[in-house]
C-alpha positions in Angstrom: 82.6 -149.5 53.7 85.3 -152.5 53.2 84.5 -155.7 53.0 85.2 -158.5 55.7 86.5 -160.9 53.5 87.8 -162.5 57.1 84.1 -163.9 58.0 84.8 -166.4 54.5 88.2 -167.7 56.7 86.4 -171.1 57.8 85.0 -171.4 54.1 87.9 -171.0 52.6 89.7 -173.6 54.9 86.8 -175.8 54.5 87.0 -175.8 50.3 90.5 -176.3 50.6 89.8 -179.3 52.2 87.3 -180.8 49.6 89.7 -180.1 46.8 91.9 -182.8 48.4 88.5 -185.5 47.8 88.0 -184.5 44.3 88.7 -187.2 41.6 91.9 -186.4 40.2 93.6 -186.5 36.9 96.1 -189.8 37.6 92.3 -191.3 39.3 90.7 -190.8 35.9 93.6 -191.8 33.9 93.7 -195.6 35.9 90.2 -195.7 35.4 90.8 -195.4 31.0 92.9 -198.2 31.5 90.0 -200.5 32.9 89.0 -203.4 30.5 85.7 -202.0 30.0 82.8 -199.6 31.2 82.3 -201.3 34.3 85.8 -201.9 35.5 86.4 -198.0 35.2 83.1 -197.3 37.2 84.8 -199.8 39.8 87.7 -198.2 39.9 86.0 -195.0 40.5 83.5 -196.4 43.3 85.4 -195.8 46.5 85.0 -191.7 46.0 82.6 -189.8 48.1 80.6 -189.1 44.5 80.3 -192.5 43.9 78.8 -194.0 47.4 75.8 -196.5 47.0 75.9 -195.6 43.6 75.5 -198.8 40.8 77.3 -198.8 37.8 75.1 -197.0 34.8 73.5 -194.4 37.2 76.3 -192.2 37.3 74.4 -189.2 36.0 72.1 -189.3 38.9 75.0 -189.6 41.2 77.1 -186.1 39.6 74.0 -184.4 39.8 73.0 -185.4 43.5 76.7 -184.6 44.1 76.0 -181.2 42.4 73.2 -180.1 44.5 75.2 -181.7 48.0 78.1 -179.6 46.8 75.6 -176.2 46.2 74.1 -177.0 49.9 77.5 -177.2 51.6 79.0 -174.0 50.2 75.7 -171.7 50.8 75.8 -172.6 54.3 79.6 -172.4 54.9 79.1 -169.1 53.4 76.0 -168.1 55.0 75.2 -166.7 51.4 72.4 -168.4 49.5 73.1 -167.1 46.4 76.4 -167.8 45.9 76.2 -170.7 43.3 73.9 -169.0 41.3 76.3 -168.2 38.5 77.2 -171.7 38.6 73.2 -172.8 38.7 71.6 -170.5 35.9 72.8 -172.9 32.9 71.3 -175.8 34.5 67.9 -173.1 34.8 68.4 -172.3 31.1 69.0 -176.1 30.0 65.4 -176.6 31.7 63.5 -174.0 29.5 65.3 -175.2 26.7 63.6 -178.6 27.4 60.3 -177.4 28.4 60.0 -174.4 25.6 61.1 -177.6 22.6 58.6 -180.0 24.7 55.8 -177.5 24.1 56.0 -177.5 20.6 56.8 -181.7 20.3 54.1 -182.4 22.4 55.9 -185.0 24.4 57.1 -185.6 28.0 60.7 -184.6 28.3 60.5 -184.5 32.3 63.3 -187.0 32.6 65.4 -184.8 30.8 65.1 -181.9 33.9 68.0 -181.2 36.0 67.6 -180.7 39.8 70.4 -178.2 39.8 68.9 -175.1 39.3 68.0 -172.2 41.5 63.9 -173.5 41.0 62.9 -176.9 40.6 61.8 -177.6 37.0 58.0 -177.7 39.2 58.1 -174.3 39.6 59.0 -173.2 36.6 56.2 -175.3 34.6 53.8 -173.4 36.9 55.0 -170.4 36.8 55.5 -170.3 32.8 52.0 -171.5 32.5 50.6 -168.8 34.4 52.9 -166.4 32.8 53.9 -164.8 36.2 57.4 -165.5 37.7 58.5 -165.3 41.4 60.5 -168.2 42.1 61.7 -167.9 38.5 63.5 -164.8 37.4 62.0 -162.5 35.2 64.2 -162.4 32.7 64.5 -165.9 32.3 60.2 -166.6 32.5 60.3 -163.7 29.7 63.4 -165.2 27.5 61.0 -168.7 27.8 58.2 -167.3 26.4 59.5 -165.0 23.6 61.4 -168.7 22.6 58.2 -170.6 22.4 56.4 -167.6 20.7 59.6 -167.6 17.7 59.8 -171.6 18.0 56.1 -171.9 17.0 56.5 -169.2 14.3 59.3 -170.7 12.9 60.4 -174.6 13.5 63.8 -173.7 14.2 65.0 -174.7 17.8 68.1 -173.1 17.4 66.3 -169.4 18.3 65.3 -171.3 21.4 68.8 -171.9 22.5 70.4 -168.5 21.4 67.2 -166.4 23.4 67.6 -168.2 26.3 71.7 -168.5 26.6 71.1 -164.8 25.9 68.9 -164.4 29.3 71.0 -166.9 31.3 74.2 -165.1 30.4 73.1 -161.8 31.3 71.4 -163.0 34.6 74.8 -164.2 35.8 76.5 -160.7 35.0 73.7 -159.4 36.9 74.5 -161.7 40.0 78.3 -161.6 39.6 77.9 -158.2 39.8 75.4 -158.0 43.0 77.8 -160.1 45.1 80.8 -157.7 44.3 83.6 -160.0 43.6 86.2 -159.2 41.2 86.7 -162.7 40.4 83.4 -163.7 39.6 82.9 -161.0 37.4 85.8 -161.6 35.3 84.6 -165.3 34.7 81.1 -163.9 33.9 83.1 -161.6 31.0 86.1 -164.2 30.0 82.8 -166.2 29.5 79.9 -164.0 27.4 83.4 -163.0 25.6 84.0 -166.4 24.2 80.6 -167.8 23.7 79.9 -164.7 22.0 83.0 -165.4 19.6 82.2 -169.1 19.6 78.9 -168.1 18.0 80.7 -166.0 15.4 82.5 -169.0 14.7 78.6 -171.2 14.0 77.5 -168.4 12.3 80.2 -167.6 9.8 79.6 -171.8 9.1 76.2 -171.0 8.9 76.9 -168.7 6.1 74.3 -166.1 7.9 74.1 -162.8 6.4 75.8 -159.8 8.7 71.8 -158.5 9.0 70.5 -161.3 10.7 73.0 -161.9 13.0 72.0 -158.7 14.9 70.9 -158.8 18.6 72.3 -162.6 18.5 75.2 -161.8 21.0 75.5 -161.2 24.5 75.7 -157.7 26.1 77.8 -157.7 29.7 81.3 -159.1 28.5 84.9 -157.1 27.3 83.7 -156.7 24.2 80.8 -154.8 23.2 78.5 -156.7 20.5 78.9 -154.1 17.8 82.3 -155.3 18.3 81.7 -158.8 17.4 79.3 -158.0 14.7 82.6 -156.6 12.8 84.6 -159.2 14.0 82.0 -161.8 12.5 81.7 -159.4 9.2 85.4 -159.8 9.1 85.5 -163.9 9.2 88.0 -166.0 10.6 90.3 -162.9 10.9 88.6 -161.5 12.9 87.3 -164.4 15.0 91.6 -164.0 15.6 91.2 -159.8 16.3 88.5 -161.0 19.1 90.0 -163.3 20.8 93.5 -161.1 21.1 90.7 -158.0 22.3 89.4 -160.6 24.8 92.8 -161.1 25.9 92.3 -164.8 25.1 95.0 -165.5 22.4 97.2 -167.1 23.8 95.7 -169.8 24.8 93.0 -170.0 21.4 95.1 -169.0 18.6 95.7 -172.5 17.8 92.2 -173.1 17.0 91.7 -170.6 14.7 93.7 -172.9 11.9 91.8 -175.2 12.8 88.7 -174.0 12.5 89.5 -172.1 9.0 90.4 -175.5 7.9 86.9 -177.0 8.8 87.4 -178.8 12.1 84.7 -179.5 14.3 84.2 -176.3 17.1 85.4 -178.9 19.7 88.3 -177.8 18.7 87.8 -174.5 19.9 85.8 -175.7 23.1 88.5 -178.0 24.2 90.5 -174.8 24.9 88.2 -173.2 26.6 89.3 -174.6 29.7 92.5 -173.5 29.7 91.2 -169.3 29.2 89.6 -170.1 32.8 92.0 -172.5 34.0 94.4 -168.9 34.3 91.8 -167.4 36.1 91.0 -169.5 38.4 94.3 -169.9 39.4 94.5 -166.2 40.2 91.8 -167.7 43.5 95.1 -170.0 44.7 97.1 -167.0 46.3 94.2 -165.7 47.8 94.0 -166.6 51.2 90.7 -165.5 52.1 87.7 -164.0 50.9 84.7 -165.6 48.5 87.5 -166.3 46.1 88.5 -169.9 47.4 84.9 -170.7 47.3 84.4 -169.8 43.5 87.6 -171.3 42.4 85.9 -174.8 44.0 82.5 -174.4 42.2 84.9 -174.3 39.0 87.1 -177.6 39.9 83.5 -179.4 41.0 82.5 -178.6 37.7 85.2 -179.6 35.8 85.5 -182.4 37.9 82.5 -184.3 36.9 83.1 -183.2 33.2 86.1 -185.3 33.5 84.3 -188.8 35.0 81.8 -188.3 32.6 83.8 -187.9 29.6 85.8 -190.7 31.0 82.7 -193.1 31.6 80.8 -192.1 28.5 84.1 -192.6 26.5 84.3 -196.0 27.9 80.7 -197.3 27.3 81.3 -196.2 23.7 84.3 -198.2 23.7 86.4 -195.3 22.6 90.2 -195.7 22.2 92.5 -195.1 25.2 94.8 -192.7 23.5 91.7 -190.4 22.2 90.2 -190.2 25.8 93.5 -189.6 27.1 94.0 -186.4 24.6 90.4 -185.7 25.4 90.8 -185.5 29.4 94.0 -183.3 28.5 92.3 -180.4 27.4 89.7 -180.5 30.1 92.7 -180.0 32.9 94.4 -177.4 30.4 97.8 -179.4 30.6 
């Protein structure tokens, strides 16, 4: 049967309308020319984000904005799950917490986020009891294989390369029950690069070929035993991947780089530009989920930007850096 991609009409019309309130580019780029931390926050104050927010507690603010944002599009939709891709890192970043909290024996609760698809709560319950409902299974049984190879052997890395593992494939998993092409291809685009990005740590790492296996993600272009020989291969083949992933155009300028020793930010920072293309693709769509997912991209990006702006600004970072800096976040 086809789909009705008309029922998404008022959605769509709807997003198109909140792109108009997001924080732009030229909004940021006034705000780097503030005096100091406090002036930028000032200037940013009027947008809907920042309302009866004080300066300094702008992290609470993106990430009541975050779950506002998540509320709005599941009802416009009448779909409850479609932020879930969007929401499974935020999942994954509170394992991470909880698994490395386990084994420090502290309280880390202030470092939960509230974006998630189950409160951080939940999950403490349901990890504890080893039985998972409200948490996905794949996720509760990533958790505990972490804090079983964590306790083994001190090295929190495992923790965030099991679990990233488990997020990842639960958001091919979900791309791929809500049948859009669009969201399937970000899914890919994305286990593709983080798979190559961790070629990259690992060929720093100096990591023998044998213990690499099983690192990378299944579910993207590229099938693992792929990047196994790509990784075997070296920074040559980091450059073969990323021309398989179709990716090339906008990367190959950090594989110098990186052969040279800078910092992966250098790869990150064009990251944005690989999805950038894609979610442009969503602009001549005029219906359909695809306006929808193209906004949960911008409202990411979005607060990546006024936080890299604010954070650059408390630190008292030059002007022209955070200017080079936002750049790469807006693909330019």
């Amino acid at each position: 049967m086809e789909k009705d991609d008309t029922k998404y009409l008022h959605a769509a019309a709807r997003v198109h309308s909140l792109e108009n309130q997001l924080i732009s580019q030229q909004d940021l780029l006034k705000a780097i020319e503030a005096s100091d931390a406090e002036d930028a926050f000032k200037s940013l104050a009027g947008k809907e984000m920042f309302r009866d927010v004080s300066h300094g507690d702008y992290e609470a603010a993106f990430e009541a904005d975050l779950v506002r944002t998540y509320q709005l599009l599941e009802n416009i939709t009448e779909q409850s799950e479609v932020t879930y891709v969007f929401r499974y890192p935020a999942d994954g970043h509170n394992l991470k917490v909880y698994a490395k909290a386990r084994l420090a024996q502290g309280e880390f609760d202030h470092l939960y986020k509230q974006t998630g698809t189950f409160s951080p709560e939940q999950m403490e319950a349901e990890l504890s009891a080893k039985r998972f409902e409200k948490v996905p299974q794949i996720l509760g049984e990533a958790a505990l294989e972490a804090m079983e190879r964590l306790a083994k052997t001190k090295d929190s890395q495992i923790v965030d390369i099991i679990i990233d593992k488990a997020v990842l494939a639960l958001m091919k998993e979900k791309a791929v029950a809500l049948d859009n092409p669009l969201l399937i291809e970000y899914v890919e685009a994305k286990i593709d690069l983080i798979n190559i990005e961790t070629a990259v740590r690992l060929i720093r790492m100096k990591k023998d070929a044998y213990e690499v296996r099983r690192i990378f993600a299944e579910g993207g272009t590229i099938d693992p035993a792929d990047i196994d020989e790509g990784y075997s291969a070296g920074y040559e083949g980091i450059s073969r991947l990323l021309d398989k992933a179709g990716k090339k155009r906008r990367m190959e300028k950090s594989v110098p780089a990186l052969r040279h020793g800078e910092p992966l930010n250098v790869y990150e920072q064009n990251l944005d530009g690989c999805f950038k293309d894609l979610f442009d693709k969503a602009k001549v769509i005029p219906f359909g989920l695809e306006p929808v997912i193209a906004f949960l991209y911008l409202k990411d990006r979005e607060i990546r930007a006024v936080r890299l702006v604010l954070v650059s600004k408390v630190f008292g970072l030059p002007k022209e850096l955070i200017v080079e800096r936002l750049r790469y976040i807006y693909a330019d």
